[in-house]
C-alpha positions as CSV (number, residue, x, y, z in Angstrom):
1,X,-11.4,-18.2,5.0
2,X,-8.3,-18.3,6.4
3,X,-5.1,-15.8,7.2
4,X,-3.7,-16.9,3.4
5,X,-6.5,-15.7,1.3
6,X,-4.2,-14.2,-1.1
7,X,-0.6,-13.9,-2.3
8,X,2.0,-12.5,-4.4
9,X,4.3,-14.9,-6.3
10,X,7.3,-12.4,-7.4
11,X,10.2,-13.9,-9.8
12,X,13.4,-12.3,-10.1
13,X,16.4,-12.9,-12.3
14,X,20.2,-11.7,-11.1
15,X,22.3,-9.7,-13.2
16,X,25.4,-11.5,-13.7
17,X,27.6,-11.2,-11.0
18,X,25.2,-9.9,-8.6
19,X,23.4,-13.3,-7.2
20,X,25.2,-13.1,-4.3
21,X,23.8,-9.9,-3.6
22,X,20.2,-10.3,-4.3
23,X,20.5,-13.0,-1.7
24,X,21.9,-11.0,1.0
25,X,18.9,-8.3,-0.2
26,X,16.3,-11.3,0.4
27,X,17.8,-12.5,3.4
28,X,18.1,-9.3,5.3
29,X,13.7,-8.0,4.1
30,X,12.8,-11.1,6.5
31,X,12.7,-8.7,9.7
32,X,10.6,-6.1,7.3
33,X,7.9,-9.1,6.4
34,X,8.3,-9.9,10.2
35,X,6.8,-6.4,11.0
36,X,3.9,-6.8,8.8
37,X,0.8,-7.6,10.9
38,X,-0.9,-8.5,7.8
39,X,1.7,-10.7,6.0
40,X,1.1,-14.6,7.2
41,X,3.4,-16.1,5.6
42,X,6.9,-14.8,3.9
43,X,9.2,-16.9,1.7
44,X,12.1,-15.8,0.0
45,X,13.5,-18.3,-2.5
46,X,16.3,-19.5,-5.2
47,X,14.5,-21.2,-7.8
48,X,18.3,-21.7,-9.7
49,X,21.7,-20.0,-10.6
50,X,20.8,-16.5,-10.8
51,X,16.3,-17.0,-10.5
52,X,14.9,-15.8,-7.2
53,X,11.7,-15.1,-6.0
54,X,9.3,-14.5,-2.7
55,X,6.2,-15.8,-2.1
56,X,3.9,-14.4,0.5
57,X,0.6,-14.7,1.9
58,X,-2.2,-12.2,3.3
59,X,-5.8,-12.6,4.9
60,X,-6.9,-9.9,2.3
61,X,-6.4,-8.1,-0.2
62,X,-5.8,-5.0,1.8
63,X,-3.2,-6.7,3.4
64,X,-1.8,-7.3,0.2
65,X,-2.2,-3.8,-0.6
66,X,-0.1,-2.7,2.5
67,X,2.3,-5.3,1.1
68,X,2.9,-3.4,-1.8
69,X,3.6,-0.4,-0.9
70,X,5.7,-1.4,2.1
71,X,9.4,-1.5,2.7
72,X,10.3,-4.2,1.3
73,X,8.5,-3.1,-1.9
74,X,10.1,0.0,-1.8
75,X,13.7,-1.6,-1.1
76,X,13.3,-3.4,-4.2
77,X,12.2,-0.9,-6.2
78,X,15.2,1.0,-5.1
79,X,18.1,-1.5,-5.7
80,X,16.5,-3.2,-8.8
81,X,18.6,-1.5,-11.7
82,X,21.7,-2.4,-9.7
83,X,20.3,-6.2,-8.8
84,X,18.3,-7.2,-11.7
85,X,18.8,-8.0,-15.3
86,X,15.0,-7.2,-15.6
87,X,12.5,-5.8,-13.8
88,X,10.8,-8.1,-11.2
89,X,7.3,-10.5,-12.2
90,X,4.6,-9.6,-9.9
91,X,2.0,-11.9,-10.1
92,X,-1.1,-11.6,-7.7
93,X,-2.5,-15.2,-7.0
94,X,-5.3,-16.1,-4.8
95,X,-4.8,-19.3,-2.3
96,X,-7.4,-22.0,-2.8
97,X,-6.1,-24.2,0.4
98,X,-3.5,-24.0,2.8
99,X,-2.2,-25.6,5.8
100,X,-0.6,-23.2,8.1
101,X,1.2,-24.0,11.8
């Protein structure tokens, strides 16, 4: 076992026009995931033009959980008609190894 048991791989796609701003939005939830005692590891990505994503990791899946239904969850939730062409892809993935600092 180790503090990146689990994850959640989420992909998101810009509406046109509005990449700029769903970096901003990604850039500024680092502080949020930085307040969440069970979130080891927080990555928010550009995977191309307008494809984004985070990737994050938790001991367990009650940390996960908490994930969820935190802030940043909710943030999302409330900008995403005005962000994204489509509603975001949640995937839940389980770790099999990791090497962490």
């Amino acid at each position: 076992m180790t503090d990146a048991n689990v994850a959640l791989l989420i992909r998101m796609e810009a509406q046109s026009g509005k990449e700029s701003d769903v970096e901003e939005f990604l850039r500024s939830a680092l502080p949020l995931a930085e307040d969440e005692p069970d979130t080891t590891t927080w990555f928010a990505l550009r995977m191309g033009e307008s494809t984004f994503g985070i990737f994050d990791t938790f001991p367990d899946e009650s940390g996960r959980e908490a994930h969820l239904s935190g802030e940043i969850a909710g943030a999302l939730e409330e900008n995403a008609d005005e962000l994204l062409a489509e509603p975001p892809q949640i995937e839940e993935v389980e770790v099999l190894e990791a090497k962490l600092p």
